[in-house]
C-alpha positions as CSV (number, residue, x, y, z in Angstrom):
1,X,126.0,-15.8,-161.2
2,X,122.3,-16.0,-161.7
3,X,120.6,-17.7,-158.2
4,X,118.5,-20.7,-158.0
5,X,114.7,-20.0,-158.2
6,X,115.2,-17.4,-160.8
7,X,112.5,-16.6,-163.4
8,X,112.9,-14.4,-166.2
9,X,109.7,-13.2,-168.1
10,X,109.5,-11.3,-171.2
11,X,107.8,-7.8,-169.8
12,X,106.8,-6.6,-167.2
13,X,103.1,-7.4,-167.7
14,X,104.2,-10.9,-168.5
15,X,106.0,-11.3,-164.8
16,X,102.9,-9.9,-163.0
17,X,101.0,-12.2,-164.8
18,X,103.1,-15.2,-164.1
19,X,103.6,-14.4,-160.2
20,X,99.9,-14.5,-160.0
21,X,99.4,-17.5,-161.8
22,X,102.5,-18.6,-158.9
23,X,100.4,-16.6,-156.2
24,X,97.5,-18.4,-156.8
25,X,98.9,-21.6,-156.9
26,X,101.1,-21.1,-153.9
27,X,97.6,-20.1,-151.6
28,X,95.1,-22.6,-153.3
29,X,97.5,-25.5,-152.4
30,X,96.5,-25.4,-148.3
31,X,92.8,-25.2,-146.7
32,X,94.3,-23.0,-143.4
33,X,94.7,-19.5,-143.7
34,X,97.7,-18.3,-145.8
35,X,99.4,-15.0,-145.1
36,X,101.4,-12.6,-147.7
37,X,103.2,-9.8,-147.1
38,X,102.8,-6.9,-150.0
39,X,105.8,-4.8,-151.5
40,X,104.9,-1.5,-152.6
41,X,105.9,0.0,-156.6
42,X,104.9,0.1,-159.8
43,X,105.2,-4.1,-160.5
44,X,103.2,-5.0,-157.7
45,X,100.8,-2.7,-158.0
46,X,100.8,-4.6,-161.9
47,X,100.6,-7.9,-159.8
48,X,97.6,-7.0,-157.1
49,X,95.2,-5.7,-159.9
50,X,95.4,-9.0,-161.6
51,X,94.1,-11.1,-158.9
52,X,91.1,-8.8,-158.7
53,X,90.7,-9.2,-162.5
54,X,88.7,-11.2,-164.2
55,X,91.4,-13.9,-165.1
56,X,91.8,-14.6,-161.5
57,X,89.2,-13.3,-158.7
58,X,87.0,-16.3,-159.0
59,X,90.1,-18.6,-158.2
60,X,91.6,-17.0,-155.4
61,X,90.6,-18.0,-151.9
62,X,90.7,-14.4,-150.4
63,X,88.6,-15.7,-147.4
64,X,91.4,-16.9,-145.8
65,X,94.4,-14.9,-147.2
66,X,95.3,-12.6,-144.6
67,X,97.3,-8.9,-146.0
68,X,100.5,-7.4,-144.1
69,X,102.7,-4.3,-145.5
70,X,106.0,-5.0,-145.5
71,X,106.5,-1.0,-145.7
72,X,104.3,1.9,-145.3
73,X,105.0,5.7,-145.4
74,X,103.9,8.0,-142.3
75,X,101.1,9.7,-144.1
76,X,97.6,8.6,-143.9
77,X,96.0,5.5,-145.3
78,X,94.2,7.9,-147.8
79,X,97.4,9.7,-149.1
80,X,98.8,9.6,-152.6
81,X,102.3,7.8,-151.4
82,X,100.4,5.3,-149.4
83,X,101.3,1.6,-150.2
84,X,97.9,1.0,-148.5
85,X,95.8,2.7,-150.6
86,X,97.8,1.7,-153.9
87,X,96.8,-1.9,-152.7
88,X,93.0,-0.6,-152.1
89,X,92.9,0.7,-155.3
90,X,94.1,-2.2,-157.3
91,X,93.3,-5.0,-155.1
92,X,91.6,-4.5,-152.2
93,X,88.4,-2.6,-153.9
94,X,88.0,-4.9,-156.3
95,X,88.1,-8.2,-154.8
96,X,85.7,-10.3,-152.0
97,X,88.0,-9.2,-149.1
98,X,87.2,-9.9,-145.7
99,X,87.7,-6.6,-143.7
100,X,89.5,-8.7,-141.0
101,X,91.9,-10.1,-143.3
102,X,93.1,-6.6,-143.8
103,X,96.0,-5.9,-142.0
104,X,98.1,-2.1,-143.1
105,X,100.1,0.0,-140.5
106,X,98.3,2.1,-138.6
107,X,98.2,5.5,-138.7
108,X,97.6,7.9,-136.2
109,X,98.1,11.7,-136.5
110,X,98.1,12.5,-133.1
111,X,100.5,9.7,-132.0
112,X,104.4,8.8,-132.8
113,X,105.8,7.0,-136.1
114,X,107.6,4.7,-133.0
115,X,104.6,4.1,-131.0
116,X,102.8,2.5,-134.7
117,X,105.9,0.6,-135.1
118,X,105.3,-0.7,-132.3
119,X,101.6,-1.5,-132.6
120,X,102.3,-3.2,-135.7
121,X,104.8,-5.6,-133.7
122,X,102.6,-6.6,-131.7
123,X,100.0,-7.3,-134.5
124,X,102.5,-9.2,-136.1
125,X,103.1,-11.5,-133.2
126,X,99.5,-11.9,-132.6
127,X,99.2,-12.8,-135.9
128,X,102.1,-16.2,-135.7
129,X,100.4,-16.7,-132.0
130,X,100.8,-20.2,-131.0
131,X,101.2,-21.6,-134.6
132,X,104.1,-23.2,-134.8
133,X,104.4,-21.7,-138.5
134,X,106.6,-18.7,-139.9
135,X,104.8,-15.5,-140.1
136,X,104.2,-15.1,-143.7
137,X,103.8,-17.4,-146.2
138,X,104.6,-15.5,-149.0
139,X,107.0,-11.9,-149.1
140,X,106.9,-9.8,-151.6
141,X,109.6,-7.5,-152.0
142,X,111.0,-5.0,-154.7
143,X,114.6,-3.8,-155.4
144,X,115.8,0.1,-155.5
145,X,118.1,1.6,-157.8
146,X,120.4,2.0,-154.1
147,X,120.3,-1.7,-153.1
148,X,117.2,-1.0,-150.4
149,X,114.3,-3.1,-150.4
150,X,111.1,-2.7,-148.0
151,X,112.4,0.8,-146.3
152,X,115.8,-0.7,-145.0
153,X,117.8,1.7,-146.7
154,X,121.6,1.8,-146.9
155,X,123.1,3.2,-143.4
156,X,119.6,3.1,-141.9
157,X,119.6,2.2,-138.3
158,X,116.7,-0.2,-139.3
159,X,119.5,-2.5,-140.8
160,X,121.1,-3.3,-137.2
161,X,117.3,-3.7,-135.2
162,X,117.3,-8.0,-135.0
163,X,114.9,-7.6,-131.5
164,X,111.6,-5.5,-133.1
165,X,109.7,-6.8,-136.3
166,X,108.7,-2.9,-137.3
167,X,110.5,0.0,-136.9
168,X,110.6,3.5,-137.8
169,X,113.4,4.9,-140.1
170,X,113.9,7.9,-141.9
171,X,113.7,7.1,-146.0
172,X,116.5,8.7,-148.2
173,X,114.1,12.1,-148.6
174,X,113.8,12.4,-144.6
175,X,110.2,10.8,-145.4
176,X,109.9,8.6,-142.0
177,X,108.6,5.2,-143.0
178,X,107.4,2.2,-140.8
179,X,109.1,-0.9,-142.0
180,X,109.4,-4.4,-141.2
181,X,112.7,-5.5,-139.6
182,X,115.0,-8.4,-141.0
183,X,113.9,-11.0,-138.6
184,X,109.9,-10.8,-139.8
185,X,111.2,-10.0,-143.4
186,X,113.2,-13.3,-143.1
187,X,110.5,-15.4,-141.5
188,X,108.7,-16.5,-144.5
189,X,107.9,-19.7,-146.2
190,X,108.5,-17.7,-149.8
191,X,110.3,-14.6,-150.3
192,X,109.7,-13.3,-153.6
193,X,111.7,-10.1,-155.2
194,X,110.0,-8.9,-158.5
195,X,112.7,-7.0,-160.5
196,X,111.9,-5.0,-164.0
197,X,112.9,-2.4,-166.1
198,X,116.8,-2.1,-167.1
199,X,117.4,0.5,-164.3
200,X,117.6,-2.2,-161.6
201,X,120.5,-4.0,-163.5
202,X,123.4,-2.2,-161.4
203,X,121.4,-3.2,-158.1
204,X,120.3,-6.8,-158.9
205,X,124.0,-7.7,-160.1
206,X,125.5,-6.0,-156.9
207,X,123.1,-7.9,-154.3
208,X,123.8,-11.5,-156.3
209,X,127.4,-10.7,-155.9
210,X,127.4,-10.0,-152.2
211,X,127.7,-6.6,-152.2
212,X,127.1,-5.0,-148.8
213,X,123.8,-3.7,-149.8
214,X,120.1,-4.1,-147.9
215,X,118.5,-6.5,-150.3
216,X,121.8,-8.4,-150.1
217,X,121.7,-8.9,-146.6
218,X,118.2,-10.8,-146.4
219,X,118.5,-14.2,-145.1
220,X,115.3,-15.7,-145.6
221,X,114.6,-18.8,-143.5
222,X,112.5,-20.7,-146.8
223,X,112.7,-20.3,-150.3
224,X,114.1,-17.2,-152.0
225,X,112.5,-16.3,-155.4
226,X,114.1,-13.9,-158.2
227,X,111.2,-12.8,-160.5
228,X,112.6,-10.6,-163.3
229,X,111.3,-9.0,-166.9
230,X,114.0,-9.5,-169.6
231,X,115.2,-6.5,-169.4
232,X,116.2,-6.3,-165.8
233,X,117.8,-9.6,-166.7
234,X,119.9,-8.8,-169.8
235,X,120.8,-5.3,-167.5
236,X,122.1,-7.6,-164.3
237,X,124.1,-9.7,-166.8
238,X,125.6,-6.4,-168.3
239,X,126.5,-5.0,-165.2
240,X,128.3,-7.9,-163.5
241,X,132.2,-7.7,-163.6
């Protein structure tokens, strides 16, 4: 049942630790810019204060890794719920980061959820341009209790958009959120889900069985990685029939 490409860790601290130990060895193995895409949660968050630690700050070759949002919540960049400013906070502040290589979803109070979406498209294409490569080269994303992962929750009309790269959908509170679509989501070198705590059990064993569930319809065009603590682990294995 378990996928290929799946790590299991012994904590939580142990998998953000190990995924930047990956990370790093992922974006010091090329000299052109590198591009990652950024999950929000509570194990990322884990994940991006360790680069800017100590252990791993002087390694990392932040002057050419570029920083996309794979999700972000309509409030400004300032607000508590932001995934931007959960990255600033642990990462971003704390690290030699080139403003330019910054790259969140705008905000704008005076302007339409949509009309960001749409901004942040554009940015997105801008940022393949005439490459030739995919547009990330390392996705982060996390797994919810429901099966939804970015902010393509279940029955969201985000599931069904395969034209735009970011939309914006109404989250299971009615929050609206601007999320990256399936075909950017998918166009990635690595795609990376980091899973922990026993709660996600249910959820992980559904999407490796097939159920019809967000997560479980990502089709990533490179590698998919499973990262998991031990717990989430022995939970899956629980939970599958």
């Amino acid at each position: 049942m378990t996928p290929a490409n799946t790590v299991v860790f012994d904590d939580a601290a142990a998998l953000a630790r190990g995924v930047a130990q990956w990370l790093l060895e992922k974006a010091g193995s090329v000299e052109r810019p590198f591009s990652i895409c950024l999950s929000g949660g509570t194990t990322p968050r884990h994940l991006y204060g360790l680069l800017a630690s100590p252990d791993f700050v002087a390694d990392f070759p932040w002057n050419r890794v570029h920083w996309f949002w794979g999700d972000e919540r309509w409030v400004p960049h300032d607000h508590p719920r932001s995934n931007y400013r959960m990255v600033k906070e642990a990462m971003l502040d704390h690290a030699p980061v080139p403003s330019g290589n910054v790259h969140p979803v705008p905000f704008d109070a005076t302007s339409a959820p949509r009309a960001a979406a749409q901004l942040y498209d554009r940015a997105l294409r801008a940022a393949v341009g005439q490459s030739g490569k995919r547009l990330f080269d390392v996705t982060f994303l996390g797994l919810g209790d429901d099966g939804h992962t970015a902010s393509l929750f279940p029955n969201s009309p985000a599931l069904n958009e395969r034209v735009a790269w970011a939309c914006a959908a109404p989250g299971p509170d009615h929050e609206t959120r601007i999320t990256l679509t399936y075909p950017a989501l998918e166009n990635s070198e690595d795609t990376a889900f980091l899973v922990a705590g026993a709660g996600k059990g249910p959820a992980l064993a559904a999407v490796w069985r097939g159920a019809d569930l967000p997560a479980a319809r990502l089709k990533p065009a490179g590698t998919l990685h499973w990262f998991l603590d031990q717990a989430a682990a022995d939970a899956a294995s629980r939970a599958a029939p």
